[in-house]
ZAGUKOL-425137 format. One line per field, with one value per residue (C-alpha): residue number from 1; x, y, z; residue in one letter. Coordinates in Angstrom, 2 decimals, m for minus. Layout:
<atoms>
tidren c(NUM ...)
x c(X ...)
y c(Y ...)
z c(Z ...)
gufi c(a ...)
</atoms>
This chain:
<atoms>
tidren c(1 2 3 4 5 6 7 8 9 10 11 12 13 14 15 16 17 18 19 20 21 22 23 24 25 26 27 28 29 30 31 32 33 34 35 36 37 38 39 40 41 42 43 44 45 46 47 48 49 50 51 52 53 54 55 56 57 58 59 60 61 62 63 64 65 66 67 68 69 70 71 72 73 74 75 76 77 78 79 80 81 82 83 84 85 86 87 88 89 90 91 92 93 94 95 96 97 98 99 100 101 102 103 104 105 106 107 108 109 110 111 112 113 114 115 116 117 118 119 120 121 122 123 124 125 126 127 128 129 130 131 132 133 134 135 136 137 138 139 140 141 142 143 144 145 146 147 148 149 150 151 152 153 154 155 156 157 158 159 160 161 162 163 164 165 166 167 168 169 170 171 172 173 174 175 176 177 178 179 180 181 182 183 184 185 186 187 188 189 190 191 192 193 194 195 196 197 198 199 200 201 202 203 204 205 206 207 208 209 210 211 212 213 214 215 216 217 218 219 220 221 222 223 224 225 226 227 228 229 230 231 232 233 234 235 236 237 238 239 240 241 242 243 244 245 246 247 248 249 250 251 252 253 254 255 256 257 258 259 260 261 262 263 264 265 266 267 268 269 270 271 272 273 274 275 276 277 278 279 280 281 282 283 284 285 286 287 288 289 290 291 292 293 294 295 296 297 298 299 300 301 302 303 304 305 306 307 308 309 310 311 312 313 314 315 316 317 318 319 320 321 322 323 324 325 326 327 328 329 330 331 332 333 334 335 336 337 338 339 340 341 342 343 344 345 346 347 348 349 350 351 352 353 354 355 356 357 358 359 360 361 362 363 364 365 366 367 368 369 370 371 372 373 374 375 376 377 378 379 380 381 382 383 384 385 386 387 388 389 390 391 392 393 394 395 396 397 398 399 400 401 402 403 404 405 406 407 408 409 410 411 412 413 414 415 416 417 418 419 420 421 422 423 424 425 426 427 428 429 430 431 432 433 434 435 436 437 438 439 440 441 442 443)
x c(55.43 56.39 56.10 58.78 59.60 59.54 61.97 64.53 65.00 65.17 67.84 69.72 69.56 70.71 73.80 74.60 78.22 77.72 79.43 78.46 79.53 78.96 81.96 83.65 81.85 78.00 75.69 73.84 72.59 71.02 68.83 67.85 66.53 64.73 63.08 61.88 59.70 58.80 55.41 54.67 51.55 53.16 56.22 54.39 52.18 56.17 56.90 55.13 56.54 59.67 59.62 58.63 61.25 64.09 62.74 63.10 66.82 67.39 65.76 63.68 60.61 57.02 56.80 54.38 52.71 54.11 55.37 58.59 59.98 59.81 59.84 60.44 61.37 64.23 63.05 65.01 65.87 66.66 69.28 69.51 70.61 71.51 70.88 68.66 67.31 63.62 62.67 60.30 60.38 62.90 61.94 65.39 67.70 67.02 66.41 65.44 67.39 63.99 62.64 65.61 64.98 61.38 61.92 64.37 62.26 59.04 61.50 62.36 59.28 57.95 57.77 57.89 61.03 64.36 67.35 67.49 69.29 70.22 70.10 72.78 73.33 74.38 76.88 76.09 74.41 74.23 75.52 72.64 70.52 73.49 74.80 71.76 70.59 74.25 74.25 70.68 71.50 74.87 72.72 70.24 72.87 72.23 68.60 68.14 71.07 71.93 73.90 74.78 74.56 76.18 75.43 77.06 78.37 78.44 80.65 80.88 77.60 76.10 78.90 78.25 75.71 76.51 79.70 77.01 75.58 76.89 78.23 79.32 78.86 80.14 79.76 82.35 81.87 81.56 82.74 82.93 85.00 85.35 85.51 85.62 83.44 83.53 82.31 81.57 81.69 80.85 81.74 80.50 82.71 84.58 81.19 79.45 82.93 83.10 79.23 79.86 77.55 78.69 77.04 77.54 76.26 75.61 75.39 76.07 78.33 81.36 80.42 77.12 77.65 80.50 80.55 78.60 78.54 78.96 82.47 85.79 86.51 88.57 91.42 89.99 86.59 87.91 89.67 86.70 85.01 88.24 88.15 84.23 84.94 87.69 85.85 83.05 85.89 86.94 83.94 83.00 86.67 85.30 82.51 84.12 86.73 84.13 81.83 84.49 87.19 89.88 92.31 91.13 94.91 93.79 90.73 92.55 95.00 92.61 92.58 88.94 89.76 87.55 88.22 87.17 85.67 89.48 91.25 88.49 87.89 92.17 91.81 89.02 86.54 84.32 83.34 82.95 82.58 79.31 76.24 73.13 71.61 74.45 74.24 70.23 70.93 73.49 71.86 68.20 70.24 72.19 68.80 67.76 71.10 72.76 76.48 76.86 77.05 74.82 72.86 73.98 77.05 78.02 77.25 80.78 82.47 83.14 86.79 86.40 84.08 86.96 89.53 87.64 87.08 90.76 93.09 95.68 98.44 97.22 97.94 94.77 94.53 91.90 90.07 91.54 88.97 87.36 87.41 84.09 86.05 89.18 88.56 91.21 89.72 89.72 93.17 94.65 92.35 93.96 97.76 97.45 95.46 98.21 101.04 99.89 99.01 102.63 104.27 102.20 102.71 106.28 108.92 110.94 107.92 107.81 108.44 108.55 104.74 104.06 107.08 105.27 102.00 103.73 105.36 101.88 99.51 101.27 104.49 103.83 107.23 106.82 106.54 110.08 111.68 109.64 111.10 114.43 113.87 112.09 115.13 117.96 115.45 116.04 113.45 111.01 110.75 107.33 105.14 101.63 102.31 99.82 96.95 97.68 94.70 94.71 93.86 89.82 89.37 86.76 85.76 82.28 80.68 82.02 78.88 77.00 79.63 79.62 75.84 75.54 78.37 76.53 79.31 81.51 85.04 87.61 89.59 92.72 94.12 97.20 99.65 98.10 100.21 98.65 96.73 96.65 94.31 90.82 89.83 88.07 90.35 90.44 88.80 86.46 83.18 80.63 83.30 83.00 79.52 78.79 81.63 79.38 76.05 77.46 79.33 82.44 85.43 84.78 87.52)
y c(m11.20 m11.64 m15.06 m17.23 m16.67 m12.67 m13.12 m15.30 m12.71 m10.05 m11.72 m12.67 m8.95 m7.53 m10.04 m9.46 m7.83 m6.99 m8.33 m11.46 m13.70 m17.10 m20.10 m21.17 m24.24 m23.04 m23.83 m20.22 m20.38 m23.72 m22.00 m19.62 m21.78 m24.31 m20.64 m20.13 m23.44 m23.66 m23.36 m20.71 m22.87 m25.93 m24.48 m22.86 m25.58 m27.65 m24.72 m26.36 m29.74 m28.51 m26.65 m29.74 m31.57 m29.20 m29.63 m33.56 m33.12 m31.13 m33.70 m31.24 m32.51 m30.38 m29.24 m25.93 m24.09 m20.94 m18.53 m20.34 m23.35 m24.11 m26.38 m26.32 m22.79 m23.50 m21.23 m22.57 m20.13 m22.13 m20.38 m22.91 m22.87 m19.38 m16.70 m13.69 m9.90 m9.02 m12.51 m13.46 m16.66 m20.11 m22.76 m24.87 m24.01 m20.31 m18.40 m14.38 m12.48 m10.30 m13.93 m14.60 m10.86 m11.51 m14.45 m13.06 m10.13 m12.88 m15.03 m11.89 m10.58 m14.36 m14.71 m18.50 m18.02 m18.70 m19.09 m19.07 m21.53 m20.59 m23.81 m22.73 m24.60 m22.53 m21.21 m18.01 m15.47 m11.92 m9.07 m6.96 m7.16 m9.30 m6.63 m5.51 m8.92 m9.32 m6.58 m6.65 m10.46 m9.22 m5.96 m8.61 m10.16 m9.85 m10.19 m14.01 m16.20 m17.15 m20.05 m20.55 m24.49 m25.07 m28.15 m28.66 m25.25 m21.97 m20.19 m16.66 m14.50 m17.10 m17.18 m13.86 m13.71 m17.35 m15.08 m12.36 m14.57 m15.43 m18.81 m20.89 m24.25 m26.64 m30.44 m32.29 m33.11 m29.49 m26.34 m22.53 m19.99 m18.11 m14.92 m12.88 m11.27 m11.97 m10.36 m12.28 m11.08 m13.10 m11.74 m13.16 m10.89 m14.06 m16.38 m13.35 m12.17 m16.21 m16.41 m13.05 m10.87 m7.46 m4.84 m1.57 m0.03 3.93 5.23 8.72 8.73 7.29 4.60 3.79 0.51 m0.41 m4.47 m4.67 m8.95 m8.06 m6.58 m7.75 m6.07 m2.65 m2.64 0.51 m1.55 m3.98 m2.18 m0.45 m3.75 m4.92 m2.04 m2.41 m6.15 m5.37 m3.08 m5.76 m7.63 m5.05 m4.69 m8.37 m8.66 m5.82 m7.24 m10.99 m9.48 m6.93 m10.52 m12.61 m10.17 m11.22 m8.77 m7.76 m8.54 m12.78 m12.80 m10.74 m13.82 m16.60 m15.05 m16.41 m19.92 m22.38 m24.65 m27.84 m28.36 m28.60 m26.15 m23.39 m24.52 m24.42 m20.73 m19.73 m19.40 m21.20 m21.93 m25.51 m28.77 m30.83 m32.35 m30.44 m32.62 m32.07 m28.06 m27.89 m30.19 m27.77 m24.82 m26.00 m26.93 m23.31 m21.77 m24.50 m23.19 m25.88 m25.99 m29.49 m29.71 m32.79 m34.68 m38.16 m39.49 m41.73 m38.41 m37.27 m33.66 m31.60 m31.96 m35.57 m35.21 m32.94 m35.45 m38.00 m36.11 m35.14 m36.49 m38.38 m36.72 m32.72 m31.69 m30.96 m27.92 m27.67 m24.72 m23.35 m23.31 m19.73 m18.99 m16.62 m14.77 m13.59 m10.32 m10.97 m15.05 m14.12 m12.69 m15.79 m18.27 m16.37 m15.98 m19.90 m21.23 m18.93 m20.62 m23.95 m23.14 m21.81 m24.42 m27.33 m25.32 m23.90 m25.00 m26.75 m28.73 m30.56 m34.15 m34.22 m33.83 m36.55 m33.94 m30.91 m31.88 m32.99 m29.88 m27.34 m29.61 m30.88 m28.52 m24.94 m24.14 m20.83 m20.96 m20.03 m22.32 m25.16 m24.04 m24.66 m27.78 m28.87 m27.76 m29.44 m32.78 m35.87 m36.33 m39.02 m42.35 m43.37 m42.06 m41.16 m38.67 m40.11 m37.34 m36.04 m34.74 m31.84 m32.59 m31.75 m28.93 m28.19 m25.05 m22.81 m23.14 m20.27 m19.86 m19.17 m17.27 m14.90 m14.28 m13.72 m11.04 m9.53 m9.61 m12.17 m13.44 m11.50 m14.41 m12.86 m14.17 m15.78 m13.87 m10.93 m9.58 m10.51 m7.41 m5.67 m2.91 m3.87 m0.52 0.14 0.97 4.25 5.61 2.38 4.80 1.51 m0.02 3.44 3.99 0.54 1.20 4.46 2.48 m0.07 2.04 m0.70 m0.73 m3.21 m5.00)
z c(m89.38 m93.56 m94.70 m94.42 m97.65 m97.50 m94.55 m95.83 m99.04 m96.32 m94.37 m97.03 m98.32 m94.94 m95.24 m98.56 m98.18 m94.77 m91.52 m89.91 m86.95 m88.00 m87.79 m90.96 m90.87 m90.70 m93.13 m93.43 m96.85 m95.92 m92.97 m94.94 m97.38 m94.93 m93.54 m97.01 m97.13 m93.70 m92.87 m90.10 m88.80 m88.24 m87.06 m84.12 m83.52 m82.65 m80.51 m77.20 m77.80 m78.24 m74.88 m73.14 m75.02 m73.41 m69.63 m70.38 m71.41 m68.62 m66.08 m64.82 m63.45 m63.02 m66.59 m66.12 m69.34 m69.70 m72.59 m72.74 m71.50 m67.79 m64.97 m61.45 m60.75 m64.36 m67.46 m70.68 m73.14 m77.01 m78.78 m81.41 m85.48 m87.26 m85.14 m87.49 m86.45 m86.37 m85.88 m83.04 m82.91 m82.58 m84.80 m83.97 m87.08 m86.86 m83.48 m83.53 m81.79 m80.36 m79.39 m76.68 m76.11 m75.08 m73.46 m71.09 m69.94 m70.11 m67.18 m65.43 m64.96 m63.89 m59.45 m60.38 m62.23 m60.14 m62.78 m66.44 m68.65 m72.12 m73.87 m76.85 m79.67 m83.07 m85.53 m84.98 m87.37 m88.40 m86.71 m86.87 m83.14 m81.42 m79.60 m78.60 m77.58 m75.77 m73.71 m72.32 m71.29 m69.41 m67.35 m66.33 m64.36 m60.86 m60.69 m61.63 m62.11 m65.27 m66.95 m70.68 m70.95 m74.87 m76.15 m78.19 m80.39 m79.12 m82.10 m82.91 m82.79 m80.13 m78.29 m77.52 m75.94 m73.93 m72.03 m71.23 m69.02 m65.28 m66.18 m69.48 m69.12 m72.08 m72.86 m72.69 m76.43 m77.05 m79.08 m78.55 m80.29 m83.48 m81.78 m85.50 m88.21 m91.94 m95.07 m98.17 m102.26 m104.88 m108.45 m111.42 m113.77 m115.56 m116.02 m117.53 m119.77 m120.74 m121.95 m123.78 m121.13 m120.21 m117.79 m117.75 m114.60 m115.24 m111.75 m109.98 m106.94 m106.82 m104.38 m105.41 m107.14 m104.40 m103.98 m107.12 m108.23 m111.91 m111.37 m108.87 m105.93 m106.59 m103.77 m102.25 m101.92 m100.25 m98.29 m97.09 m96.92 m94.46 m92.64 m91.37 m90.86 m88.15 m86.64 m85.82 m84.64 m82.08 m81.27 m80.48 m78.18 m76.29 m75.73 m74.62 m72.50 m70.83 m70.28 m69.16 m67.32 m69.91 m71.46 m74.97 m76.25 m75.04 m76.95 m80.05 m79.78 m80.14 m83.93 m84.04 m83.24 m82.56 m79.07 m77.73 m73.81 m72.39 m74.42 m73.36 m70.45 m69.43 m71.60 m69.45 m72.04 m70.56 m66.68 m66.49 m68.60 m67.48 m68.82 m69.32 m65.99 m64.19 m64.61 m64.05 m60.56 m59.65 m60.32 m58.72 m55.71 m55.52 m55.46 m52.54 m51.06 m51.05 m51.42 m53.06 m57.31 m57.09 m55.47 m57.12 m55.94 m59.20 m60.87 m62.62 m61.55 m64.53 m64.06 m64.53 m67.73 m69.09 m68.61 m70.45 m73.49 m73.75 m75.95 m73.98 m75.34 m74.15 m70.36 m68.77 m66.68 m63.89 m63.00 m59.57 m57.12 m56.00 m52.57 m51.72 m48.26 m50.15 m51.68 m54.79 m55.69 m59.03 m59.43 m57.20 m60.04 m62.97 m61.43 m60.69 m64.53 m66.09 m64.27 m64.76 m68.88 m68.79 m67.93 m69.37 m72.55 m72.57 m75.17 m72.36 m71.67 m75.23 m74.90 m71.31 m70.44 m67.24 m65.60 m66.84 m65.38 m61.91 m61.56 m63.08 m60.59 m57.62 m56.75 m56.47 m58.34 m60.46 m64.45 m64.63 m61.90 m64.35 m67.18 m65.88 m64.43 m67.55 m69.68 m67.88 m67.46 m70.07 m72.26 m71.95 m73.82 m73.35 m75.86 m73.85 m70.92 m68.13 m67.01 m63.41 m61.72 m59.34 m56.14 m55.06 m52.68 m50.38 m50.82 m51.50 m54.89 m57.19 m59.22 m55.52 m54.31 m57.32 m57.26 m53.62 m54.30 m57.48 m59.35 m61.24 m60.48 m62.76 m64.35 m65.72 m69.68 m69.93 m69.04 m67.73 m64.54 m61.33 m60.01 m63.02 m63.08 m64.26 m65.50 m68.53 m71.63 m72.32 m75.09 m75.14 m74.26 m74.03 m71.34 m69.60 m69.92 m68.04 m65.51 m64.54 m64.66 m62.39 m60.07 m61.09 m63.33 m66.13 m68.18)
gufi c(x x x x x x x x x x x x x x x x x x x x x x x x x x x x x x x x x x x x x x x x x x x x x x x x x x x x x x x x x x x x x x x x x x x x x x x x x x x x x x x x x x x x x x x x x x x x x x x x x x x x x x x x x x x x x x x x x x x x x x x x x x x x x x x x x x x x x x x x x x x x x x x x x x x x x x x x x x x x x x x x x x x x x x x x x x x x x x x x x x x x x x x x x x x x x x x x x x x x x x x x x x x x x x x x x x x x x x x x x x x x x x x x x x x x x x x x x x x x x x x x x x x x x x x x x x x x x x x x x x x x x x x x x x x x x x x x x x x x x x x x x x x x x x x x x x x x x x x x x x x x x x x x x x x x x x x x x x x x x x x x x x x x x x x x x x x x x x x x x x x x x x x x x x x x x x x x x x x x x x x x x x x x x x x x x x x x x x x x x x x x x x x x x x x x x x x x x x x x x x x x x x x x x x x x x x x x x x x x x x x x x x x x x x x x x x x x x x x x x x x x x x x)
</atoms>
């Protein structure tokens, strides 16, 4: 491996005017300077502590030495800071994209190894090896479960590869989202004109000083520039809709928003909303085959955690349970979240939210039924619409039922048709090419 130093210049030369999937709020340049003057010894020698240290947060007990992080039949996989290519390593504010690599195949391969956590916790990163990294995580599915527990940010390139897994679990006091890429120029042009410094750049080729800092963007550079930038965009909604069976036109729609735990969880972005102990007890006791989520009684449901962190003024809307024996559960869970997003959200339904949320939770009135109701109804005078809570249904686990099936419940986007077909878009040849590999149509 190049010194820290050496790797930081190479990182920042690969991202130098090319695409990357990071939120608007990351701190890149800072990573790559704290990977500059870290010291490779006594970053590895933290490596062990910190693998004991994410068992403990888990509340997994029987911590066992191993080449990653592991305890009682759990491997935890860190996906933590800005996430960099050709990096083998995860020293907390960067992770290497052929480290999570490793460590998957490392858990795989491992007979103690039962389930997989992804422990995610980052901005995101550069584009180059995501994909990559992505798409080997989603074709391991099936042979170990495997959860994405984000606490607290899972934002562009990380969240990724969090929907390749089985199952996204988010804190309540969590983030996921910026489902874009971005491109960033700098030109110096006016400070060198102002201190009376000019370049001239004799070149051959007409593109060969393209993006150049000494000189502004030409329009025809940037749109070139604009041009490769939307492609990694369409290529990082096929991805996300392929993960999470949602129509690429939802995720195009987000426009690379970034979403609390109840927006994504009502948007289906996410799974469920738990704590990191709640999601190890309820995957350790899926693998003991048990149906319960936990074994502690005072122990919130996700639903409730969901409800506290929302601000009293949004409509909540519960994940509809998934019933294992019916052969469309995921269409019936996406016909019902759209309904009840519909209506909680519809222009009728401003100002008049405690009726909203009766009607989305407790009546099974269509979308457009509410909307009439909703429009001919006074409006309210109280200025906090109470939080109605769906009703709790008995019913099989859905993260059980969709491993013992070996294959994940299709949950539709807003406003995608009940039974639509779930084929792969035509002319998308990676959607294709996995349809064949899996003998199944992929969306």
């Amino acid at each position: 491996m190049p010194t820290p130093m050496a790797l930081a210049r190479q990182i920042a030369t690969r991202v130098n005017l090319r695409d990357i999937m990071i939120s608007p709020q990351a701190d890149f340049a800072a990573d790559l300077v704290q990977l500059s003057q870290a010291s490779t010894q006594d970053e590895k020698a933290r490596v062990i502590e910190s693998r004991m240290d994410l068992v403990a947060m888990y509340g997994i007990d029987g911590y066992t030495e191993k080449p990653f992080a592991y305890a009682n039949g759990i491997a935890v996989i860190p996906i933590h800071g800005s996430l960099i290519n050709r990096f083998t390593h995860s020293w907390g504010f960067v992770t290497g994209y052929n480290f999570i690599q490793n460590q998957l195949r490392a858990a795989l391969d491992d007979d103690d190894v039962k389930g997989i956590i992804f422990d995610c916790n980052s901005p995101g990163g550069e584009c180059n090896g995501l994909f990559e990294t992505a798409d080997e995580i989603y074709l391991s599915r099936g042979q170990k479960p495997m959860i994405a527990m984000i606490d607290t940010a899972s934002y562009s390139a990380c969240y990724a590869l969090a929907s390749s897994c089985d199952r996204m679990i988010l804190t309540p006091s969590g983030g996921v989202g910026s489902i874009g890429a971005m491109c960033l120029h700098v030109s110096i042009e006016g400070l060198l004109e102002k201190n009376g410094i000019k370049m001239t750049p004799i070149y051959s080729g007409s593109h060969k000083v393209d993006g150049a800092p000494y000189k502004d963007l030409s329009e025809s550079v940037r749109a070139d520039i604009q041009k490769s930038v939307d492609a990694s965009r369409d290529s990082f909604v096929s991805l996300v809709a392929r993960n999470l069976g949602l129509s690429e036109k939802f995720i195009f729609d987000t426009e690379a928003a970034c979403y609390r735990a109840t927006e994504a969880l009502a948007m289906g972005l996410v799974h469920d909303v738990m704590t990191p102990s709640q999601a190890a007890i309820r995957l350790i006791n899926e693998l003991n085959g048990s149906p319960e989520i936990t074994e502690d009684d005072d122990m919130k449901t996700a639903a409730e955690l969901a409800l506290e962190a929302a601000a009293p003024v949004a409509p909540v809307v519960a994940t509809a349970p998934v019933v294992a024996s019916a052969p469309d559960a995921g269409l019936v869970q996406s016909a019902e979240r759209t309904r009840c997003h519909t209506i909680t959200n519809c222009e009728e339904a401003k100002g008049k939210g405690t009726l909203a949320s009766y009607i989305a939770f407790q009546t099974n009135m269509s979308a457009e039924e509410a909307k009439g109701m909703l429009a001919a109804a006074p409006g309210e005078t109280t200025a906090a619409a109470p939080v109605v809570v769906a009703p709790v249904v008995a019913v099989v686990d859905p993260f059980k039922a969709s491993m013992d099936n070996g294959q994940q419940p299709n949950v539709g986007a807003d406003g995608q048709p009940l039974g639509e077909s779930l084929e792969a878009p035509k002319g998308n040849e990676l959607l294709s090419a996995y349809a064949l590999a899996y003998g199944r149509d992929l969306a």
